[in-house]
OpenMM code with the backbone's topology and positions (N, CA, C; nanometers):
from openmm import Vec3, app, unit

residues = "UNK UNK UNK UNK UNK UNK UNK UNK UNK UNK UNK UNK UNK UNK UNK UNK UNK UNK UNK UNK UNK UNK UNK UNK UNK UNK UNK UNK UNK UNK UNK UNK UNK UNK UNK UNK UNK UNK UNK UNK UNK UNK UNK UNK UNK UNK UNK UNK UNK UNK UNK UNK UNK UNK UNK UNK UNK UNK UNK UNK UNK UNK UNK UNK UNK UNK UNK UNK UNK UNK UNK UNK UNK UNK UNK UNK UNK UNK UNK UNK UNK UNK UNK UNK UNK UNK UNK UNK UNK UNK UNK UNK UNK UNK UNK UNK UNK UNK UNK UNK UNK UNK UNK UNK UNK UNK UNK UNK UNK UNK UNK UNK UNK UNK UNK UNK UNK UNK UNK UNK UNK UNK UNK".split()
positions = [
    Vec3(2.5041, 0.6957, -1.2651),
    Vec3(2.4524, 0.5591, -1.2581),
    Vec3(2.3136, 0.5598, -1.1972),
    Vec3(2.1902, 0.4818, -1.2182),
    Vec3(2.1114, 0.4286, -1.2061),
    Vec3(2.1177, 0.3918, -1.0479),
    Vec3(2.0054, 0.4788, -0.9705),
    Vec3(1.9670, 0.4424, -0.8441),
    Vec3(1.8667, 0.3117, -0.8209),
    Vec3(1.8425, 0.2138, -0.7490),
    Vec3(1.7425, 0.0934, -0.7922),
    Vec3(1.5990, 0.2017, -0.7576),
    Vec3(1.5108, 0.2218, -0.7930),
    Vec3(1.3991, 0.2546, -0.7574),
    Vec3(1.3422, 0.2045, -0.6536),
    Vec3(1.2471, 0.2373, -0.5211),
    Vec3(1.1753, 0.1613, -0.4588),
    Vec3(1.0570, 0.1418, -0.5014),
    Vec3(1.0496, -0.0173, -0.4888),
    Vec3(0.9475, -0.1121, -0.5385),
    Vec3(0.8056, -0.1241, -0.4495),
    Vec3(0.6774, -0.0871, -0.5216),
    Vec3(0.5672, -0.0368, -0.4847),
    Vec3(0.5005, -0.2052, -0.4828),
    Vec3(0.3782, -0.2272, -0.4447),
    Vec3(0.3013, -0.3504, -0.4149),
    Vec3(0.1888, -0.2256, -0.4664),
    Vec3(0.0718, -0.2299, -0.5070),
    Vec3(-0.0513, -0.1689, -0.4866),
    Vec3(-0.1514, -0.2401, -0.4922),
    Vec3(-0.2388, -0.2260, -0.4208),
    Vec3(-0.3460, -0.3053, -0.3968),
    Vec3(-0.5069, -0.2439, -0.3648),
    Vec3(-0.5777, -0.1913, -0.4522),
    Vec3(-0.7087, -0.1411, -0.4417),
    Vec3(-0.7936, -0.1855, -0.4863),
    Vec3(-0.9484, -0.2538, -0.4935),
    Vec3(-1.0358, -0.2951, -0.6003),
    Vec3(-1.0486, -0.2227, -0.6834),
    Vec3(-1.0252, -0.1131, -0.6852),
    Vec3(-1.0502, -0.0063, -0.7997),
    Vec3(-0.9604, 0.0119, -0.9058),
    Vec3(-0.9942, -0.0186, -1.0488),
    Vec3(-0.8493, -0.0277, -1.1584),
    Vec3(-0.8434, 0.1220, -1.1876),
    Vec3(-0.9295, 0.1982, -1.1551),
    Vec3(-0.9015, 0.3847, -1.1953),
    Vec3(-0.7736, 0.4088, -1.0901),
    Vec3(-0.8539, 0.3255, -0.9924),
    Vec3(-0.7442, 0.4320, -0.8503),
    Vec3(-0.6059, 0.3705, -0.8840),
    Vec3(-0.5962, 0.2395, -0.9138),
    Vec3(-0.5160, 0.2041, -0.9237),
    Vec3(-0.4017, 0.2807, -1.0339),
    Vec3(-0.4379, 0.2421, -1.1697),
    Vec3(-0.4230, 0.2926, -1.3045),
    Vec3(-0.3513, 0.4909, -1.2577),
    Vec3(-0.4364, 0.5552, -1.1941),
    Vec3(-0.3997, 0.6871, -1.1219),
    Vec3(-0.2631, 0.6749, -1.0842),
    Vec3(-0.2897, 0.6075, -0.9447),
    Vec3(-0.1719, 0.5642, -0.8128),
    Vec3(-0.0635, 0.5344, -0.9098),
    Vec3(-0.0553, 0.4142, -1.0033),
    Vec3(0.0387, 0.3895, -1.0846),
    Vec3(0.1171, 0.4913, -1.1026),
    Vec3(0.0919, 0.5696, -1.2212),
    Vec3(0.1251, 0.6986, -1.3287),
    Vec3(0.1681, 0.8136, -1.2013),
    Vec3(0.1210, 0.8369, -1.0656),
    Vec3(0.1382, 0.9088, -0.9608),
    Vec3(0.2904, 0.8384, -0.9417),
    Vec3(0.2464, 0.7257, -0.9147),
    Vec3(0.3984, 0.6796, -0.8405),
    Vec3(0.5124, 0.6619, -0.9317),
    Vec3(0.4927, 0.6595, -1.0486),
    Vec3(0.6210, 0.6410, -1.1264),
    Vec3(0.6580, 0.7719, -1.1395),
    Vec3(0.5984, 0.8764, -1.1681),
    Vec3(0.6199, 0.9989, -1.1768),
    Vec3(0.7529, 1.0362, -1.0865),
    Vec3(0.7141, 1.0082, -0.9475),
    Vec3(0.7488, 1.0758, -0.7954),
    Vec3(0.8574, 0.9423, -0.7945),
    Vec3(0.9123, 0.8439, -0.9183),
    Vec3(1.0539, 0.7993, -0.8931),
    Vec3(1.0133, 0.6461, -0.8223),
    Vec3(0.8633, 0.6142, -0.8361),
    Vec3(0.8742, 0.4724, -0.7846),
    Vec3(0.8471, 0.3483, -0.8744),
    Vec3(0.8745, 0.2500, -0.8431),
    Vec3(0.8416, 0.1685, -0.9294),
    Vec3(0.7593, 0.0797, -0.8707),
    Vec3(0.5778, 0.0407, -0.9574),
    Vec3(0.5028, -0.0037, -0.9238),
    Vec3(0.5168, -0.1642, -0.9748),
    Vec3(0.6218, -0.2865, -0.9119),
    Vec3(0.6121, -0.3895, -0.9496),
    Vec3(0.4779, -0.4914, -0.9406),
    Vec3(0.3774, -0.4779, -0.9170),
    Vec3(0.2886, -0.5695, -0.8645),
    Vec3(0.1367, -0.4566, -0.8541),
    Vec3(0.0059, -0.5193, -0.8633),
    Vec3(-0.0771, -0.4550, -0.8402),
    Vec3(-0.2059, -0.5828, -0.7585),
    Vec3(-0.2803, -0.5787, -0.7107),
    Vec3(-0.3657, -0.6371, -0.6583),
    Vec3(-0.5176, -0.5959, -0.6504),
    Vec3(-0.6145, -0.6878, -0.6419),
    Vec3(-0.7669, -0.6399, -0.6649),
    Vec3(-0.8226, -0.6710, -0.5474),
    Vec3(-0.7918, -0.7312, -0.4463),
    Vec3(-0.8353, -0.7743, -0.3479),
    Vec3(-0.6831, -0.8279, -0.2348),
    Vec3(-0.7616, -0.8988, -0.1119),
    Vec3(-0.6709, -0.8930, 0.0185),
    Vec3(-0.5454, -1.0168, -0.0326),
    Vec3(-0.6325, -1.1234, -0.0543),
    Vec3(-0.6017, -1.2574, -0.1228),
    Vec3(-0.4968, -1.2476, -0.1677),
    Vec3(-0.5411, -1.1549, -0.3079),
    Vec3(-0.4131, -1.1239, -0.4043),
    Vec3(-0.2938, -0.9961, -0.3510),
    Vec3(-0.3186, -0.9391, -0.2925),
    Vec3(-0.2427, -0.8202, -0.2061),
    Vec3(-0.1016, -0.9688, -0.1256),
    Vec3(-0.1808, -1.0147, -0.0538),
    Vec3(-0.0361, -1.1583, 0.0100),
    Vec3(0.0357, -1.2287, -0.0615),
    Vec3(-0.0906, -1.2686, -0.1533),
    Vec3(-0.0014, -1.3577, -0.2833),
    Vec3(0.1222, -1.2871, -0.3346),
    Vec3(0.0575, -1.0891, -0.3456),
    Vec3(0.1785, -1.0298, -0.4443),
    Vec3(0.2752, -1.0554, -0.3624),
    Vec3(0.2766, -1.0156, -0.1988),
    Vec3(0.3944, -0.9329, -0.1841),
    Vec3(0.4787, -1.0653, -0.1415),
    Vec3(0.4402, -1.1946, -0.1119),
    Vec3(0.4862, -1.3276, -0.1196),
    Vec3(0.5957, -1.3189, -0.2198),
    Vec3(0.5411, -1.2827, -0.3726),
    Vec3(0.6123, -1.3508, -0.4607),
    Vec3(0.6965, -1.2230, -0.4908),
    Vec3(0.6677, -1.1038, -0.4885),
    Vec3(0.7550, -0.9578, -0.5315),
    Vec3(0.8212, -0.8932, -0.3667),
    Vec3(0.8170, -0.9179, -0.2721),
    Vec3(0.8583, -0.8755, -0.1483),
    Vec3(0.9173, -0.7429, -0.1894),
    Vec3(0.7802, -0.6373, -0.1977),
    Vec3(0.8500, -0.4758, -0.2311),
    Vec3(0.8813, -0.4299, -0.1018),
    Vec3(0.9429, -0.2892, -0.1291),
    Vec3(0.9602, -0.1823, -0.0545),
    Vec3(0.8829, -0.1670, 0.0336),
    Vec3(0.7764, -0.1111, -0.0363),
    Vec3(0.6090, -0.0831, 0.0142),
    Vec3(0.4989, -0.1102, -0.0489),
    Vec3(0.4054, -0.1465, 0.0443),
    Vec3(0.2561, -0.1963, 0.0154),
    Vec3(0.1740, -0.0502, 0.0450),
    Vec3(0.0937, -0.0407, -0.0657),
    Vec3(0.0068, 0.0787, -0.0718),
    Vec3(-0.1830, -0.0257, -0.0512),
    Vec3(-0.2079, -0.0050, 0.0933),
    Vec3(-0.3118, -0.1157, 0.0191),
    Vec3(-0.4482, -0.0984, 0.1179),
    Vec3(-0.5221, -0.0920, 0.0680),
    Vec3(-0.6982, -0.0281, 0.0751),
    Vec3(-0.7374, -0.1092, 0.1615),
    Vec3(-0.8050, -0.0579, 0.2311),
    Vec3(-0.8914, -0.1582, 0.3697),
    Vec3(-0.9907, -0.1825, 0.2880),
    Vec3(-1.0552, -0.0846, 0.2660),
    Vec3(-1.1668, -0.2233, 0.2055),
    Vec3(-1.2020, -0.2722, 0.0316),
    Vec3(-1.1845, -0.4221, 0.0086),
    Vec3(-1.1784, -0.5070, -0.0696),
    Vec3(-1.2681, -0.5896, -0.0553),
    Vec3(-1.2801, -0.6795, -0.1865),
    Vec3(-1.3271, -0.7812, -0.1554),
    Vec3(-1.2918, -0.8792, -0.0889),
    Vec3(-1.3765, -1.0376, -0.0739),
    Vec3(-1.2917, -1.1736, -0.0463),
    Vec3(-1.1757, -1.1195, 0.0864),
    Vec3(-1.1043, -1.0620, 0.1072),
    Vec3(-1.0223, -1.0963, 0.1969),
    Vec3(-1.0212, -0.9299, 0.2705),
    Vec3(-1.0760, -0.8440, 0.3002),
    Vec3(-1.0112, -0.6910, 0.3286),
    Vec3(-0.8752, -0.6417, 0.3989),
    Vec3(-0.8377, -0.5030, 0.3679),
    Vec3(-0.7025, -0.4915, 0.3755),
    Vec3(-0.6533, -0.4940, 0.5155),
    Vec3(-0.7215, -0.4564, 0.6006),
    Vec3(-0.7316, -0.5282, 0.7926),
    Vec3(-0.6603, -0.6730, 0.7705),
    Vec3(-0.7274, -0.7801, 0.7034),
    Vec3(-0.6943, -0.9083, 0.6845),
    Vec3(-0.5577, -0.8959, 0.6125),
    Vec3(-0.5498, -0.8322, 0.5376),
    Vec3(-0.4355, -0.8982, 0.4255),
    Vec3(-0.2954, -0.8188, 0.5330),
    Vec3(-0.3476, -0.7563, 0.5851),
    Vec3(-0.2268, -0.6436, 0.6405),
    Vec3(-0.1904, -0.7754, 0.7704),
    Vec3(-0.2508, -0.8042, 0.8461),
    Vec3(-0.2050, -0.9330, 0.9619),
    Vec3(-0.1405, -1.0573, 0.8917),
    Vec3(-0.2136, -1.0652, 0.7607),
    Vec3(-0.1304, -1.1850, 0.6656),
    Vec3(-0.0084, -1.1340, 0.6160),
    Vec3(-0.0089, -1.0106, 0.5678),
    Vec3(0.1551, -0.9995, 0.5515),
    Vec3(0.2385, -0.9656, 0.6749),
    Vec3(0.1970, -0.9264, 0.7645),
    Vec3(0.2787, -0.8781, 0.8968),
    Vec3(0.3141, -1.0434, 0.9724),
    Vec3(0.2406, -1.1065, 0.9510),
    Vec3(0.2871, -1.2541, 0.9900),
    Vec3(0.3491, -1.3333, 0.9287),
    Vec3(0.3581, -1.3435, 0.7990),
    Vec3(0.4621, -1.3490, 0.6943),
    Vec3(0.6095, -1.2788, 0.7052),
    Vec3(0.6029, -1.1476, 0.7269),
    Vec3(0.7158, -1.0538, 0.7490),
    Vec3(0.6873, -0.9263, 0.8372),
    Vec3(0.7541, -0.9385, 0.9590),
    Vec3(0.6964, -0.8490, 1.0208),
    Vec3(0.7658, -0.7018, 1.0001),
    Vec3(0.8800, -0.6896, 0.9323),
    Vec3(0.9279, -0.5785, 0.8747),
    Vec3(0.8600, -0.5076, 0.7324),
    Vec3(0.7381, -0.5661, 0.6709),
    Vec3(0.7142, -0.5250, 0.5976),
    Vec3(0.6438, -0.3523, 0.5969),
    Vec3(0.6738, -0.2784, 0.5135),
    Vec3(0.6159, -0.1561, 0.5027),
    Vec3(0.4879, -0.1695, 0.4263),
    Vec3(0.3746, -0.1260, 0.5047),
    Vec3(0.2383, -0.0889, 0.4682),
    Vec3(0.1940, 0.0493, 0.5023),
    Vec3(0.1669, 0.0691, 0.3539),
    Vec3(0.0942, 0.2040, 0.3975),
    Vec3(-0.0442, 0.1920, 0.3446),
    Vec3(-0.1723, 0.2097, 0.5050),
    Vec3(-0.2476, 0.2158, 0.4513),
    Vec3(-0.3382, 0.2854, 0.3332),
    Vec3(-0.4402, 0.2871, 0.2279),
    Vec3(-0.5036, 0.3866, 0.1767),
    Vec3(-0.6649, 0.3235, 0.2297),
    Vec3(-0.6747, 0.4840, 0.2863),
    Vec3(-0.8571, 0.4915, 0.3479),
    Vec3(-0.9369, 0.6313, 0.2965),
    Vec3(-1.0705, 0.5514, 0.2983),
    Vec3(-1.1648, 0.6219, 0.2762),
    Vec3(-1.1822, 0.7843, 0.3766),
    Vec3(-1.2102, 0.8759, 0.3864),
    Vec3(-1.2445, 0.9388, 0.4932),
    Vec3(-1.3623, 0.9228, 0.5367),
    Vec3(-1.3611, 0.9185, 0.6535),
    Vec3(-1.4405, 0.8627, 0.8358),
    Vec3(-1.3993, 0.7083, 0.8791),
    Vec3(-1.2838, 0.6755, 0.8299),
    Vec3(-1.2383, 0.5287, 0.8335),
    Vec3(-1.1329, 0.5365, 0.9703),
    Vec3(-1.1084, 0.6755, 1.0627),
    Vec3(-1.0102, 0.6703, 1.1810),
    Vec3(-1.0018, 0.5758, 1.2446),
    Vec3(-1.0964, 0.5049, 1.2678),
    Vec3(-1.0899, 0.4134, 1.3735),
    Vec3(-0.9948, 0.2885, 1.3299),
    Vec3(-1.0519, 0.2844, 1.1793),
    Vec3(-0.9862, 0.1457, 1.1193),
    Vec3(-0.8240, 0.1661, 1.1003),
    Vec3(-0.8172, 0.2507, 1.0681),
    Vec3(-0.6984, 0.3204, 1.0569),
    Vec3(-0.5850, 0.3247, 1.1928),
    Vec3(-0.7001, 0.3397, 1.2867),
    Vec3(-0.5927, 0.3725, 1.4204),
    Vec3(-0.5603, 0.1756, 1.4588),
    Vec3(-0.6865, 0.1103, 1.4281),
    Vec3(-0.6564, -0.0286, 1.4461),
    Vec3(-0.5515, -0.1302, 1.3848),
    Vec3(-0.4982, -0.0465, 1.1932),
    Vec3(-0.4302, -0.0993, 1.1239),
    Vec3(-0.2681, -0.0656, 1.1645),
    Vec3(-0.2667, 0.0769, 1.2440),
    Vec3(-0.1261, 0.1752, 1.2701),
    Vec3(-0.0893, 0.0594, 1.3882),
    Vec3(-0.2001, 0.0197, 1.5042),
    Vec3(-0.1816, -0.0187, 1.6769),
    Vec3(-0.0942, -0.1763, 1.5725),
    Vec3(-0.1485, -0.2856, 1.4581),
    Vec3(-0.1104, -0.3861, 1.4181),
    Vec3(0.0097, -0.4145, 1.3612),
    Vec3(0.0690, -0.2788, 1.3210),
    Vec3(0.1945, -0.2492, 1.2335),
    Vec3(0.2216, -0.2353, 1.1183),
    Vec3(0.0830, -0.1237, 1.0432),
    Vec3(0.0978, -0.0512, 0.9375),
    Vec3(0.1702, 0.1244, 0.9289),
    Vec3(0.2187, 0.1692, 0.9234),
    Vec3(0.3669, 0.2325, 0.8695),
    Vec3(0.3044, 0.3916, 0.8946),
    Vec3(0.1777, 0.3811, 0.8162),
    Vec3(0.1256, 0.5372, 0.7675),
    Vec3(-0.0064, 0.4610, 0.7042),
    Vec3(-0.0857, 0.5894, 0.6514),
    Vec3(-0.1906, 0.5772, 0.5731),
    Vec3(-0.1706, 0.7277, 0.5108),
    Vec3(-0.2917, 0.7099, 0.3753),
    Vec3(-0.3231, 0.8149, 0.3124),
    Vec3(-0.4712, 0.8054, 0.3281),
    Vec3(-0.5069, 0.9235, 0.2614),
    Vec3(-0.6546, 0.9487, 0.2372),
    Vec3(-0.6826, 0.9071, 0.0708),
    Vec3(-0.7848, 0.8844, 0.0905),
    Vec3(-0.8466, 0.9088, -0.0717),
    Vec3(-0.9504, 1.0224, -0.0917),
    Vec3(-0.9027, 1.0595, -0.1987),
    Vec3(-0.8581, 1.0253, -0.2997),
    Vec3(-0.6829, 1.0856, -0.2761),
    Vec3(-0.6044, 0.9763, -0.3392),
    Vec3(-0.4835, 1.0259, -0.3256),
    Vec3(-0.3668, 1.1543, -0.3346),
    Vec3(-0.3647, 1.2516, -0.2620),
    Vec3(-0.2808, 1.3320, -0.3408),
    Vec3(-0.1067, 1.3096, -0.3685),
    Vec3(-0.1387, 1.3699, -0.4528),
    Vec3(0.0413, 1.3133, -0.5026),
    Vec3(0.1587, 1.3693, -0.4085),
    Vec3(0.1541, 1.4655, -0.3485),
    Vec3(0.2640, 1.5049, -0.2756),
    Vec3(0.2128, 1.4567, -0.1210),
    Vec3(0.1114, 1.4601, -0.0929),
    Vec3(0.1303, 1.3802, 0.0453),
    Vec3(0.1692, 1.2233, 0.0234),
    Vec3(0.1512, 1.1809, -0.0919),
    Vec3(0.2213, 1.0297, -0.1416),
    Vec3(0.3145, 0.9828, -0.0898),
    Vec3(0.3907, 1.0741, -0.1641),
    Vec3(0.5023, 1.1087, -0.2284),
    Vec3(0.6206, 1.1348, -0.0276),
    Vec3(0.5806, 1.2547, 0.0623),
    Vec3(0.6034, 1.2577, 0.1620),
    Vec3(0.5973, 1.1000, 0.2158),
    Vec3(0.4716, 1.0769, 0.2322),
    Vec3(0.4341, 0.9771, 0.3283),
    Vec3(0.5351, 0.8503, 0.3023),
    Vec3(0.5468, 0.8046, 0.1209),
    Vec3(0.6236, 0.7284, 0.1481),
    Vec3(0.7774, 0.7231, 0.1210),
    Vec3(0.8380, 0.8309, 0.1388),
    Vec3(0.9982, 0.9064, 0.1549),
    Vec3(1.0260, 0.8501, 0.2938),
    Vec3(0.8718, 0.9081, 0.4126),
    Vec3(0.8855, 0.8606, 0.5114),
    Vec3(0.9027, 0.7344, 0.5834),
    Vec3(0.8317, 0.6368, 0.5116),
    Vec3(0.8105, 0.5310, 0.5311),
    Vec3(0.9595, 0.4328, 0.5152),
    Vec3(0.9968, 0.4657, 0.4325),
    Vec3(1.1012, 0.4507, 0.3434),
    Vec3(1.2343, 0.4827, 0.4123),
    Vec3(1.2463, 0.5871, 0.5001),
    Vec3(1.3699, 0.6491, 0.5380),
    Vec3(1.4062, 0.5392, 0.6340),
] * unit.nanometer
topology = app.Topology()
chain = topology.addChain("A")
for resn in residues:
    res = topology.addResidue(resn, chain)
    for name in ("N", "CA", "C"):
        topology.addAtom(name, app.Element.getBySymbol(name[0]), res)
């Protein structure tokens, strides 16, 4: 029988990274219900799809992922976020972990630290 998959949120301005991350995460057994281009739309998704996990980029347009990450943590404070950052972004990173984001990755994404990170997240 059919395990439910855990349900992905993704949220990057970028439709490559995204489009990537996708095809990465279904691969590694996840299912990407929702995608987002900005912070705005990152709350809106996980409002209306309340996934597993949020995969979602600090920086965006209109709203950045700092912002959208306090908007969903105030919304639901059990929600799983895992950040994705640029490298030399530690600081932002250590500011998003102190607020109650889960983990982060680096970019560009690799698939098995993904893949780890969000098993972990997840457990």
């Amino acid at each position: 029988e059919m395990t439910a998959r855990p349900t992905v949120l993704l949220c990057d301005d970028s439709r490559a990274l995204r489009m990537l991350a996708a095809s990465q995460l279904e691969e590694a057994g996840f299912q990407v219900v929702g995608e987002a281009g900005n912070g705005n739309e990152a709350v809106g998704q996980y409002l209306a799809l309340k996934p597993d996990v949020v995969l979602l980029d600090l920086v965006m347009p209109e709203c950045d992922g700092r912002q959208a990450l306090g908007k969903i943590l105030a919304v639901d404070p059990q929600a799983r976020v895992v950040i994705l950052s640029s490298l030399g972004a530690q600081s932002d990173i250590e500011q998003c972990l102190k607020m109650g984001a889960r983990s982060y990755l680096q970019k560009p994404i690799e698939p098995d630290a993904m893949q780890r990170v969000l098993r972990e997240v997840l457990a």
